[in-house]
C-alpha positions as CSV (number, residue, x, y, z in Angstrom):
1,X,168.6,89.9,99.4
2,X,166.6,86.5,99.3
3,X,163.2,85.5,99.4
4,X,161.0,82.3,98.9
5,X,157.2,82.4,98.8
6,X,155.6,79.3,99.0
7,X,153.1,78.7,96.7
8,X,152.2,74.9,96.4
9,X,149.2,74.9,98.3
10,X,145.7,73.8,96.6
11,X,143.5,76.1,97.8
12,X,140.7,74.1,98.6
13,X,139.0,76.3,100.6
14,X,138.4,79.1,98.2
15,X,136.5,76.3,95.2
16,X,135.5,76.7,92.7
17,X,137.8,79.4,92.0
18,X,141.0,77.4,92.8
19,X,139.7,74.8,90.1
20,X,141.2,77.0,87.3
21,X,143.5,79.2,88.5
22,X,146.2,78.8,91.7
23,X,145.5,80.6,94.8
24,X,148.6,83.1,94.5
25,X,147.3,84.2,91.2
26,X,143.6,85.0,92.3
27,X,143.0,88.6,91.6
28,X,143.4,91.6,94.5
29,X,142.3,94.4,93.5
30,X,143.9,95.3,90.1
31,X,146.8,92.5,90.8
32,X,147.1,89.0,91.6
33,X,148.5,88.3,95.1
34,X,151.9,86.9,94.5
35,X,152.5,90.3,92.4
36,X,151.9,92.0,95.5
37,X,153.6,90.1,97.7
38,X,156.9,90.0,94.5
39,X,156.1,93.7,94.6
40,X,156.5,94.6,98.2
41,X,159.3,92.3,99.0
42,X,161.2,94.6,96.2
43,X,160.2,97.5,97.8
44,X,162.3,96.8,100.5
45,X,165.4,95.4,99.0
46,X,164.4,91.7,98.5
47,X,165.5,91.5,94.2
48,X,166.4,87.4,94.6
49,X,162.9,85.8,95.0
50,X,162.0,81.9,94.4
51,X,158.4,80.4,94.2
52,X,158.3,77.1,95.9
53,X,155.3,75.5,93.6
54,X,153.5,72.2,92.8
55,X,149.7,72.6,92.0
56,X,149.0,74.2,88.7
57,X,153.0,75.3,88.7
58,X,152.8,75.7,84.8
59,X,150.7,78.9,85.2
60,X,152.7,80.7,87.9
61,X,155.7,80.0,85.5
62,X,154.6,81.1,82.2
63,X,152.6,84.2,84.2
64,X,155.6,85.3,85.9
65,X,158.4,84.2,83.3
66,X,162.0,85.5,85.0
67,X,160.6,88.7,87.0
68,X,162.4,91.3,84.7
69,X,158.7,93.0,84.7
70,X,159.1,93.5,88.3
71,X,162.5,94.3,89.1
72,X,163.8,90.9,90.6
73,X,165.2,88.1,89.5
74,X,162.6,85.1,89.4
75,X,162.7,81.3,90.2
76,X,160.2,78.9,89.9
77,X,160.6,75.6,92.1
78,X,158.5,72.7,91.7
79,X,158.2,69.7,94.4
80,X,157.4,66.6,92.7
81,X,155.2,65.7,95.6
82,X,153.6,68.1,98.7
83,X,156.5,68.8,100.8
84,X,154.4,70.8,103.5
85,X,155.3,74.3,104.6
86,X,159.4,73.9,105.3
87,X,160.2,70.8,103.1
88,X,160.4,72.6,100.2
89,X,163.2,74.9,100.4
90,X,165.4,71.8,100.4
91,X,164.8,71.8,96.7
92,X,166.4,75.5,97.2
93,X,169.0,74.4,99.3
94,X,172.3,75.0,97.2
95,X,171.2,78.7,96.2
96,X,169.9,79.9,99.9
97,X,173.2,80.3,101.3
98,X,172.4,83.5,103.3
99,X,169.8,84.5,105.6
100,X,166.2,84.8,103.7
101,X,162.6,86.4,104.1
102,X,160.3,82.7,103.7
103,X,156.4,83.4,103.3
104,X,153.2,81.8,102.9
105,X,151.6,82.3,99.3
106,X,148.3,83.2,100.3
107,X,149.2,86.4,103.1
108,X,148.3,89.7,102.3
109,X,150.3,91.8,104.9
110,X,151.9,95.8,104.6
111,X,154.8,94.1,107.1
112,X,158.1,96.5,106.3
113,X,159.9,93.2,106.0
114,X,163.7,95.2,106.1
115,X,162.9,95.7,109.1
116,X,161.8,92.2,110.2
117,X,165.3,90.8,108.4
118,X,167.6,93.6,110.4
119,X,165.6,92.5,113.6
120,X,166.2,88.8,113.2
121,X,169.8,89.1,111.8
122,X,170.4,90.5,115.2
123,X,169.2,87.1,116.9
124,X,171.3,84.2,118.3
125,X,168.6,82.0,116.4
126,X,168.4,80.0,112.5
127,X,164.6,81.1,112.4
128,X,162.6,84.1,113.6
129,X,159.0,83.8,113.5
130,X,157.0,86.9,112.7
131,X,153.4,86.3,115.1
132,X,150.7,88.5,115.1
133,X,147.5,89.1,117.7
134,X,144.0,88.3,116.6
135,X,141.5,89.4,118.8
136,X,138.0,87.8,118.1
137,X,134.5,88.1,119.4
138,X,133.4,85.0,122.5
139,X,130.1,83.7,121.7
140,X,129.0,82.9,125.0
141,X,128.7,85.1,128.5
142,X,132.0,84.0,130.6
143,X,131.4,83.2,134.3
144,X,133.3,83.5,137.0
145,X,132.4,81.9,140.6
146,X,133.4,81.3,144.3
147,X,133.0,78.2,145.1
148,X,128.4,77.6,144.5
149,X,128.1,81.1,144.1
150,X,128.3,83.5,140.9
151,X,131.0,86.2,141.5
152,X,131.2,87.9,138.0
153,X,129.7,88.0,134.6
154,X,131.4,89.2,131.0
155,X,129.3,89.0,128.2
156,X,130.9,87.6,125.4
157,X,134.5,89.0,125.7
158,X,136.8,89.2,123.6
159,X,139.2,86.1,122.6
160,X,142.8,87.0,122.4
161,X,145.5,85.1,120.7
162,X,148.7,85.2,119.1
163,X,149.1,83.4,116.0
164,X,152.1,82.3,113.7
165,X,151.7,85.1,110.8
166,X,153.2,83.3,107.8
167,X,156.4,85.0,107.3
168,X,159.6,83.9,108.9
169,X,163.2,85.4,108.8
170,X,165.3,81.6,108.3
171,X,169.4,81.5,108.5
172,X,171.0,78.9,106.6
173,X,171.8,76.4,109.4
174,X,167.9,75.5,109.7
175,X,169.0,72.9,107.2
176,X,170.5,70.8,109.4
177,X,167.3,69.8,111.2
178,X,164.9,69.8,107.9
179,X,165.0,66.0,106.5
180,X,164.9,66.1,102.8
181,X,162.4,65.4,99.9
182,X,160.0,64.6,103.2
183,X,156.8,66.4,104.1
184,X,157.7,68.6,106.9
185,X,155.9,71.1,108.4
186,X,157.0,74.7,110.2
187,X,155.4,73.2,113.2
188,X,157.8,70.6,113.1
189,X,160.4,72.1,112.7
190,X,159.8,74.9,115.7
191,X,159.2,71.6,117.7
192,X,162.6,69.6,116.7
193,X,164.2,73.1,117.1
194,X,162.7,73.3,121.0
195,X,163.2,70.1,121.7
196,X,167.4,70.0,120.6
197,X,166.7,73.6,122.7
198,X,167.9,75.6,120.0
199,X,166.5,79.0,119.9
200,X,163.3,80.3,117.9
201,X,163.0,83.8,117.9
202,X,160.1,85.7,117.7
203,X,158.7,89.3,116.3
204,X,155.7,91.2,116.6
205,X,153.6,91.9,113.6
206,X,151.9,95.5,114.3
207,X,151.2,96.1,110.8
208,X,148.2,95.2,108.9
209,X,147.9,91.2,108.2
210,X,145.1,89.0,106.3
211,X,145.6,85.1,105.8
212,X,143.2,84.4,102.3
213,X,142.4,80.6,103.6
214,X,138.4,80.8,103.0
215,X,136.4,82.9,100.7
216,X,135.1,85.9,103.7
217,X,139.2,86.3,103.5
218,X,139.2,86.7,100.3
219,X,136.2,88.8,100.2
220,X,137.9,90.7,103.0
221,X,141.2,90.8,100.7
222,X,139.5,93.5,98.0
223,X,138.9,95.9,100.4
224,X,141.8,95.7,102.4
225,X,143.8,96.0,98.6
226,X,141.7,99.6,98.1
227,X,142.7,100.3,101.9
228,X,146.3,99.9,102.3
229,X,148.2,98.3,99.2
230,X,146.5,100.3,96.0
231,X,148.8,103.0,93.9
């Protein structure tokens, strides 16, 4: 089975570290996050994986070399120019020619993604998002009233939401609606898909999930590494 990480992105938000090294080869732990994403997608059957790439692509290819080390067979894409968060698996087009696991470079999740692929293979749908619920703390008491008068107070509840988690189950005919060697985003695409009303399907993330966009996530990273993804 298939999978492509993408991991082009500049990492600006986690400076000055991202000034010498690429985000998917910061250190977790004992291991740099792609290895643990490379490492887990193996674990469950994924042994064809391509890395979408542009900034600092040279060390991601000379660090991972063909994959042998890891059990999988390696490629290393590079976009000439930022293709966004779809775009670039036009450059894959020709070899992803069966459903495939795609996934943002810089998540840290213990997702059993065999299971995520089995689920969406059983979908009417080219793409099946995998979402996830953050709950996170209100900073201001929420009122509610009848007309002048006060009727209720919650002291800064909880905020509830349910987020796109990074890692999407994708069928071959997305290409169809993904223009290429042009920026395009997922969020374009999910839009174009809705709006020729062709189905996006949808799964719950229950396991544990961190997105390593600023430095408290990163911080947050090592200790979720020693938790949940350390031998």
């Amino acid at each position: 089975m298939k999978a492509v990480i993408l991991a082009g992105g500049l990492g600006a938000r986690l400076r000055p570290f991202t000034e010498i090294i690429p985000k998917p080869l910061l250190p977790i732990g004992e291991k740099s996050l792609l290895e643990i994403q490379i490492e887990r997608l193996k674990a469950h059957g994924f042994d064809e994986i391509f890395l979408a790439t542009n900034y600092k692509s040279q060390y991601i290819n000379s660090f991972f070399g063909d994959g042998s080390r890891y059990g999988v067979k390696l490629h290393v894409s590079k976009e000439e120019k930022p293709l966004g968060t779809v775009g670039p698996i036009t450059l894959l087009k020709e070899h992803l020619t069966e459903p495939f696991i795609m996934m943002n470079g810089d998540i840290l999740s213990t997702i059993d993604f065999e299971k995520f692929y089995d689920f969406a293979l059983g979908l009417d749908c080219d793409l099946c998002v995998s979402i996830k619920k953050i709950v996170a703390p209100f900073a201001f008491g929420r009122i509610s009233y009848s007309g002048d008068y006060v009727t209720d107070i919650q002291e800064k509840p909880d905020f509830e939401i349910e987020i796109l988690a990074g890692i999407y189950v994708v069928k071959p005919g997305i290409f169809e609606l993904v223009p290429e060697n042009v920026y395009f985003g997922m969020d374009e695409l999910i839009k174009s898909m809705l709006a020729w009303e062709k189905p996006v399907g949808k799964y719950h993330l229950q396991e544990v999930w961190l997105d390593i966009g600023q430095m408290p996530d990163y911080e947050a990273a090592q200790t979720a590494y020693k938790e949940h993804f350390e031998v």
